[in-house]
N, C-alpha and C positions, 0 to 999 in steps of 0.2 A: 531105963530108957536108952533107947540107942541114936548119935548123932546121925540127921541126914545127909550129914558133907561128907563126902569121900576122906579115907583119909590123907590124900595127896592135894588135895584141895586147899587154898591159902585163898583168905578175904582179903582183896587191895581195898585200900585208902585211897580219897582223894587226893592228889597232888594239890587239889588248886582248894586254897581256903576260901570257904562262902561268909562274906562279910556283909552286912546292913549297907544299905543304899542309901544313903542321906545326901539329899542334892541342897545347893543354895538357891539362892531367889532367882541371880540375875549369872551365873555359871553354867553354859551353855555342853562343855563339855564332860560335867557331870550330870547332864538332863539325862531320865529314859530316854530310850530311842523313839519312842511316839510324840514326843517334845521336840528332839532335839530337828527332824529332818524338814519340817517345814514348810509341806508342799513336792517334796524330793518327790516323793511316791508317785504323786499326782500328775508330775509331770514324766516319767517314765512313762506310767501308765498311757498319758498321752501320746507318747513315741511309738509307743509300741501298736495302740489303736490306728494311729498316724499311719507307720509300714505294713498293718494288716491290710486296711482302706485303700494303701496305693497298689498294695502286690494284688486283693482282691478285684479293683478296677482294670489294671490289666490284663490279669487274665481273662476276665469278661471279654473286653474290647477282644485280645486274641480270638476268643472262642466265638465272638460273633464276627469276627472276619472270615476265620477260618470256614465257619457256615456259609456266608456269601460267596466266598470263594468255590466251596464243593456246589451250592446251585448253580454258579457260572461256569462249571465246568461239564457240569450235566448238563447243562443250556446247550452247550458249544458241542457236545459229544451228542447230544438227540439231533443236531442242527447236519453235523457230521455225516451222522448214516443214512439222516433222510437226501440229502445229498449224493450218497454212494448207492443207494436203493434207486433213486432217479434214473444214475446215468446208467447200474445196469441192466434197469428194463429200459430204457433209450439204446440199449446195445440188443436187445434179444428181439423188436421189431421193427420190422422191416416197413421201408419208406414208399413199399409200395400198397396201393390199395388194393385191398380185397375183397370180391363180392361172392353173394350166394351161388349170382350166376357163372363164375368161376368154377367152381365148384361143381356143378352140376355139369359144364362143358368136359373139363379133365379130369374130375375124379376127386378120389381125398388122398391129398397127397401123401406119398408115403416115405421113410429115409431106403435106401437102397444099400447095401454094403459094398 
């Protein structure tokens, strides 16, 4: 039979020795780590819920300002043109009146060059 290791190949050792855990009753710093923290977790956990809830609340509020903002601007910009539409048919006629029988007196008026 032939080895699968290469032959440049070397098996490392542990450095670090695996010894039995044997904790005391009331020694706190030989507890597991599931003993020893206490609630530690719980309340990370809560910090962390905590700055999701505040960062996700403001951006909400952002984004429904930012909404209110773009209708109030549309508001202001339709309000705009209907205003610019106004005065320039207020510019194309004329303040004087005109009838059929006008019309039939002179003619249809025509532009001349």
């Amino acid at each position: 039979m032939t080895s699968i290791k290469k032959l440049q190949q070397r098996e490392f050792k542990s450095v670090l020795a695996v010894t039995p855990f044997t904790a005391r009753k009331n020694d706190s710093s030989n507890s597991p780590p599931c003993i020893a923290c206490n609630g530690g977790v719980l309340i990370e956990v809560l910090i962390a819920l905590f700055i999701f809830m505040t960062s996700s609340t403001y951006l909400l509020s952002s984004e429904i300002k930012t909404r209110v903002l773009w209708q109030a601007t549309l508001k202001s910009q339709g309000e705009q043109i209907q205003l610019l539409n106004t005065a320039k048919l207020a510019l194309t006629q004329d303040n004087v009146e005109q009838r059929w029988e006008d019309i039939a007196v002179f003619g249809i008026p025509t532009i001349t060059p």
